[in-house]
Every structure is written in structure tokens, then in C-alpha cells.
N, C-alpha and C positions, 0 to 999 in steps of 0.2 A: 547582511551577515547570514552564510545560509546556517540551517541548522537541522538534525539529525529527527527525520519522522517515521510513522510507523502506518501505512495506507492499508485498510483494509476495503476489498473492493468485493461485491457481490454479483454473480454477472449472471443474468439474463440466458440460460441456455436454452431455454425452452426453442423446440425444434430444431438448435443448433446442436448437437452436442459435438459433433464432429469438427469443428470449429474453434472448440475451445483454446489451441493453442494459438492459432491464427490471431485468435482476440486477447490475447492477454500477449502474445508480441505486440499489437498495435495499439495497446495501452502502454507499454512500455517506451513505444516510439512514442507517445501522446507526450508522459512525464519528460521523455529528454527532451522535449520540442518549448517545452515551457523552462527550461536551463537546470531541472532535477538532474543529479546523477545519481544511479537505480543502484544500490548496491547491492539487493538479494530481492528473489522472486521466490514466495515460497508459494505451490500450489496446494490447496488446501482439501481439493476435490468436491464434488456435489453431496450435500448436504440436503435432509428433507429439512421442512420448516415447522414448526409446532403447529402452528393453525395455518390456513389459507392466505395468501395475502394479493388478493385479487383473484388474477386467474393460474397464479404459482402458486406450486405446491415445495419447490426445492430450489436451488441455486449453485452454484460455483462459486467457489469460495479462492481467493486469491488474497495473497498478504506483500507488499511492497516495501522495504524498507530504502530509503532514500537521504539523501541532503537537499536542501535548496532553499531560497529566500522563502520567509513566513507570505509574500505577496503573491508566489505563486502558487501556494496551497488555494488561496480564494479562487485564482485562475484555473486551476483547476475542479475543485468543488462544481463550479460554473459550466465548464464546458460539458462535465461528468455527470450532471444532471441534466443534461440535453442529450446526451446518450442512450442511447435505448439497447446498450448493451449492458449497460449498467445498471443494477438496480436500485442497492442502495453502496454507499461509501463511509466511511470513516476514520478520520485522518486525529495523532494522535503525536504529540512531540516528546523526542525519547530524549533519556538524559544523555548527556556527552561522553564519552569513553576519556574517563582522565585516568593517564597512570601514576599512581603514587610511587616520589622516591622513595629508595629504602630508609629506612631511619639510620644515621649514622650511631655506635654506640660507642659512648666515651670510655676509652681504657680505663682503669684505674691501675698506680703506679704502688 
């Protein structure tokens, strides 16, 4: 049963920056290739970081919103940490868009 997620992806620009769209289409190919369908790409743009976290000091900030089975979130998580475009990820399951009928309301006579 797939269901409605919320990826946020942190990417690696360092000496890429020129790049950045290139890389966030080929994560996008990544998620449809594992049976997601992408409903919204929000770019969030580069961001500094509070402290150091290694040899970065900032990131690119990407936000995914998606469907697809709970099994290929792991699939992903997995591939996304072999990435070295990736820094870090964060995958988050949204609640379901229900529309409520309207309430019928009883005459009175």
C-alpha cells in the first residue's frame, strides 16, 4: 500500500555548486526508479550550518514530497547513504489528504 512521505535531502555541494540542478533531477530519476511517484520538488537553497560537520560548512537543502510503498523508503535510505551527493536525509510520513463530506443538515418542518 504506498503511502504519502515527506524526504528531506541535504546535498553535498561542496565544489559543485553549478550542479545542483543536474543533481537533484538525478535524485528525482533515483526515487521514480525505486516505483515513488514525486509529487513536489521544493528547493530549499544553500544553507550555512551551525557548527562544522567535518569538512562542510553549508548544504543544499532539497524537500521531496512523494507516495510509494513503506519498503522502498529503506531502499532508499540505503542507496542514499552510498551517495556522496547526499549528505544527510530524512524521510517523514505525512498524513493522508481526506476530504470530509459536508454534513447534511435536517430540515425541521
Amino acid at each position: 500500500m504506498n503511502r504519502r512521505y515527506e524526504a528531506l535531502l541535504v546535498l553535498n555541494t561542496q565544489a559543485k555548486e553549478e550542479n545542483v540542478k543536474e543533481m537533484i533531477e538525478r535524485l528525482e530519476s533515483e526515487f521514480e526508479k525505486e516505483g515513488a511517484k514525486v509529487e513536489q520538488v521544493q528547493k530549499m537553497d544553500k544553507r550555512h550550518f551551525s557548527y562544522m560537520a567535518g569538512s562542510l560548512d553549508s548544504g543544499y537543502f532539497v524537500n521531496f514530497i512523494l507516495n510509494t510503498d513503506p519498503r522502498s523508503i529503506v531502499r532508499l535510505r540505503t542507496k542514499f547513504k552510498l551517495d556522496p551527493d547526499v549528505y544527510r536525509q530524512h524521510y517523514q510520513r505525512l498524513e493522508e489528504n481526506k476530504e470530509k463530506a459536508p454534513k447534511k443538515v435536517a430540515k425541521s418542518k
